[in-house]
N, C-alpha and C positions, 0 to 999 in steps of 0.2 A: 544657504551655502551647503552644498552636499562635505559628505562625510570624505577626505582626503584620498583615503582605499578605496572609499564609492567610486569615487572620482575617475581615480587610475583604473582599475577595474574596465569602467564605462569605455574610456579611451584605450584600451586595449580588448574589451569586445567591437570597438566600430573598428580600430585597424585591423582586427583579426574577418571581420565581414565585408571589407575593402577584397583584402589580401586574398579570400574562399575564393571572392567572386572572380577572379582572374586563372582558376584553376580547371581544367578542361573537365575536369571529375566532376563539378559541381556547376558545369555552365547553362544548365538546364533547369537550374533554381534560379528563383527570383529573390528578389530582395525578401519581402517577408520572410519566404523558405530558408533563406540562408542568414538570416536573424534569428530562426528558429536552430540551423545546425548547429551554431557557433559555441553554447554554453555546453557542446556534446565533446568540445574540443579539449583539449589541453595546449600550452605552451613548454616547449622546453628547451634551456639553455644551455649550451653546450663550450665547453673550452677546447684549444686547437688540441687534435688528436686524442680527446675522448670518442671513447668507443658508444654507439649507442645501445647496437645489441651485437653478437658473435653469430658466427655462421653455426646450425643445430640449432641455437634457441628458440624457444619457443615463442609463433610469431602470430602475436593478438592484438597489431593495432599496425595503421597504417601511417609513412609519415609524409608531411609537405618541408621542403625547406622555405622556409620566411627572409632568414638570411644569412650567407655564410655559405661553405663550400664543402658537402659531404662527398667522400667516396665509398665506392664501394669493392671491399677485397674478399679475392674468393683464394682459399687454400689450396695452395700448388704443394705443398708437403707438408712435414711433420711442424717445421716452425719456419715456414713459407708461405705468404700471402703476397697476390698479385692485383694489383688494383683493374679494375675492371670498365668503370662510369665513374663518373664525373659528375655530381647533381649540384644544382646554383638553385635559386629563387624559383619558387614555380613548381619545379620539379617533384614528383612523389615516388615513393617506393615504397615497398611492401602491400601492395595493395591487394592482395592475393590472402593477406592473411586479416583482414574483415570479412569473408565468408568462408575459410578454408580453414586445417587446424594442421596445420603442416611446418616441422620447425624450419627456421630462416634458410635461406638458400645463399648466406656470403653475409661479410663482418659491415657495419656501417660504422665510418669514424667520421668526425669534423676533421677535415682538413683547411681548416678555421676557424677563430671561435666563429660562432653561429647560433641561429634561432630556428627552432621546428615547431613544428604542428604535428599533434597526432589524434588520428580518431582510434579509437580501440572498438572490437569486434564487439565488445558489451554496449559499448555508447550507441555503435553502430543499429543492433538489435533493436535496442532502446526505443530509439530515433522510429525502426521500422514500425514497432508495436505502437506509437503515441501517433504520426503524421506517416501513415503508407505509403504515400502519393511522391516522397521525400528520399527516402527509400528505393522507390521504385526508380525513380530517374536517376539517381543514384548508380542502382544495380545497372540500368540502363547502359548510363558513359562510361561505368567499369568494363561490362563487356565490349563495350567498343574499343576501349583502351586496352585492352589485354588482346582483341583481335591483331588491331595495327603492330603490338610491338611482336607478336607471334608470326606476323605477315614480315615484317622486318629483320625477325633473327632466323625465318626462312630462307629470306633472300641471301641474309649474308654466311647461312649457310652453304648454299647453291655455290655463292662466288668463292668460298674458299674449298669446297669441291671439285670447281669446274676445271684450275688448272691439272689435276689426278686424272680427268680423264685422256 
């Protein structure tokens, strides 16, 4: 019989390898490869309206939500924040600051308790220096995910332009 911790442990790296594999950042990993990300992860538990980081902090790790309902506020004044997104199960953010050193661009709170994931830009490195090939597809879906939402907050750029002219 394994050791109790062993145990829990084991059952929360298979549902944390469940959960990778359904994340568009990492659908280019196979099972092995995302057996290999997983111990690069952290979990973190969250109570409704804890803040995870503040808008300026400094941002070195990326996160998933697992479960529970983050938003995200950006500051409209001095002690004004405006909620922005909306993020549920699935959903990542910060994903900019596993290759960038740039501090956060808006506040993240649980607007429920909730469960995260996060890879940090050291894990990440890590990860590139031990399996490349991991890494690489990795950087791969990132840029594609940075593309489409760049493609989208053009667009809805355009649309709230378009009435002005």
């Amino acid at each position: 019989m394994q050791n109790p911790d062993l145990e829990a442990f084991d059952e929360l790296n298979e549902d944390l390898v469940d959960f990778v594999a359904n994340i568009p950042l990492f659908d280019a990993l196979d099972a092995e490869e995302l057996t290999m990300l997983v111990p690069h992860m952290n979990v973190v538990t969250l109570s409704k309206d804890e803040i995870l980081w503040n808008e300026w902090d400094k941002g070195d790790y990326i996160c998933f939500v697992v479960r529970g309902t983050l938003e995200v506020l950006k500051k409209t004044g001095a002690d004004a924040m405006t909620p922005i997104a909306s993020l549920e199960r699935g959903r990542s953010v910060g994903e900019l600051s596993i290759v960038e050193h740039f501090p956060r661009s808006a506040t993240l709170r649980a607007r429920t308790d909730a469960v995260v994931s996060t890879l940090s830009r050291e894990s990440f490195e890590s990860l590139m220096v031990e399996r490349t090939e991991i890494g690489i597809k990795i950087l791969k879906n990132l840029t594609c995910l940075l593309a489409h939402n760049l493609r989208k907050t053009s667009s809805r750029l355009v649309d709230y332009m378009l009435p002005m002219s």
